[in-house]
C-alpha positions as CSV (number, residue, x, y, z in Angstrom):
1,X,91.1,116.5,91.2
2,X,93.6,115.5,93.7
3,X,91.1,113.0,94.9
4,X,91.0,111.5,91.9
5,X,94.5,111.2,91.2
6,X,94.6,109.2,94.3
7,X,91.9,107.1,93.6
8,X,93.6,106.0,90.0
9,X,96.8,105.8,91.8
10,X,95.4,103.2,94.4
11,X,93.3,100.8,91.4
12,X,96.6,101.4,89.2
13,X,99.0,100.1,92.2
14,X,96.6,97.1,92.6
15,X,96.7,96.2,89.2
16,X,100.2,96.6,88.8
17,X,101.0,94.6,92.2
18,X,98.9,91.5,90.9
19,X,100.4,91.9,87.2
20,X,103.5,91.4,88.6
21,X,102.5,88.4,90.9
22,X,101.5,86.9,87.9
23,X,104.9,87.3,86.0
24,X,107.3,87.9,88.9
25,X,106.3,86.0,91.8
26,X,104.8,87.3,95.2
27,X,108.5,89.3,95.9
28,X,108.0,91.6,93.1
29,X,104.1,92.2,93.8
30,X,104.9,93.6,97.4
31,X,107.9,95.9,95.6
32,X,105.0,96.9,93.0
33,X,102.7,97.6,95.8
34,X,105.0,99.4,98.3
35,X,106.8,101.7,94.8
36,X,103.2,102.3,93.5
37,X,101.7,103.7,96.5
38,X,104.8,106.1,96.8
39,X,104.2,107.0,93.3
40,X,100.7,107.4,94.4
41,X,101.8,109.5,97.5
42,X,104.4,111.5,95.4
43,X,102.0,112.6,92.5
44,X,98.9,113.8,95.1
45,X,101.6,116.0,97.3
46,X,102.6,117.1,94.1
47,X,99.3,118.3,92.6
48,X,99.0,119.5,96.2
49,X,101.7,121.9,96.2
50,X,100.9,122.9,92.1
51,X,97.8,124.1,93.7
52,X,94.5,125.9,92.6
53,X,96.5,128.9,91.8
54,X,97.1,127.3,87.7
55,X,96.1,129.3,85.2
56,X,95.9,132.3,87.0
57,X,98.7,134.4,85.9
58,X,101.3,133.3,89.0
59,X,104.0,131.7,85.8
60,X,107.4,132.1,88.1
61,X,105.4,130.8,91.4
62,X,104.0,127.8,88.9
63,X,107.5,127.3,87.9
64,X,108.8,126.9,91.5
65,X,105.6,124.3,92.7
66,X,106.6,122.3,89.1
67,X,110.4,122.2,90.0
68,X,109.4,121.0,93.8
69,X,107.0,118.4,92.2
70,X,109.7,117.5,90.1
71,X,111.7,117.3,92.5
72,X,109.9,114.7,94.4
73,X,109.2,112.7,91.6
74,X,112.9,112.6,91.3
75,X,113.3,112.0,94.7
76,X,110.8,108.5,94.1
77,X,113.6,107.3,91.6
78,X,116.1,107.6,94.4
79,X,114.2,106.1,96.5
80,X,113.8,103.0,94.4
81,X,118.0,102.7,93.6
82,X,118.4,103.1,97.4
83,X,115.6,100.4,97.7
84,X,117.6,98.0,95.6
85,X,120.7,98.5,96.5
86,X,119.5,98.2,100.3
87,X,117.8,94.9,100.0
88,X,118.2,93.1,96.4
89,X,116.1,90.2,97.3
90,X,113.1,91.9,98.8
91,X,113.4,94.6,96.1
92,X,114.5,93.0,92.5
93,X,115.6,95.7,90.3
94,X,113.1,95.4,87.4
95,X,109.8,95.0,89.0
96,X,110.6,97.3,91.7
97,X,111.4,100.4,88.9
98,X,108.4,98.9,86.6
99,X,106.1,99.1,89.4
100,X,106.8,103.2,90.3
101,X,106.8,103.9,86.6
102,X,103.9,101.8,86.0
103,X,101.8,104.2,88.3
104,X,103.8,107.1,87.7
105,X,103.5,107.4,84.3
106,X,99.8,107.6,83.7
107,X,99.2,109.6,86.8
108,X,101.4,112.5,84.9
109,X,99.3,111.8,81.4
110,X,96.2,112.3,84.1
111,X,97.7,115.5,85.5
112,X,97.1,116.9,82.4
113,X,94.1,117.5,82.0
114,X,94.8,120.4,84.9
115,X,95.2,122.8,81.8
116,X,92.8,122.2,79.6
């Protein structure tokens, strides 16, 4: 699963990225690119550290491994304030945030499908 979570991650970045070229400009397709692969990178590790162990009883160590992938989903937001307050003209404020929700998003809604 976690292989294809990254897979969907990488062809949502790429779509996302050249969206944005399209209606942005070049500047806010490398922000979509670079946010998107960290969203990417953030939901794997955090499927990752979930682990096989779902749905098998564990609920307070399944709590602890959804905080911590919470956590670093959280963590991604920062990183994208920190991103735009760092370097405004490299990373515009609305395509940089558009492009880590933009992969974020539907990588949770694919996550999912873990419990069925």
């Amino acid at each position: 699963m976690v292989g294809k979570t990254a897979g969907l991650g990488l062809a949502l970045t790429v779509v996302v990225a050249l969206l944005w070229w399209a209606v942005w400009g070049p500047a806010a397709m490398t922000a979509a690119a670079i946010f998107g692969a960290i969203a990417t990178a953030i939901q794997v590790v955090a499927m990752a550290v979930a682990g096989p162990k779902i749905g098998q009883g564990d609920f307070p160590g399944l709590l602890i491994r959804w905080g911590v992938g919470t956590g670093l989903r959280l963590a991604g937001v920062v990183g994208v304030v920190v991103a735009v307050d760092l370097a405004r003209e490299r990373f515009q404020p609305l395509p940089t945030a558009l492009g880590y929700l933009a992969v974020l998003v539907p990588l949770l809604f694919f996550e999912v499908r873990r419990f069925r």
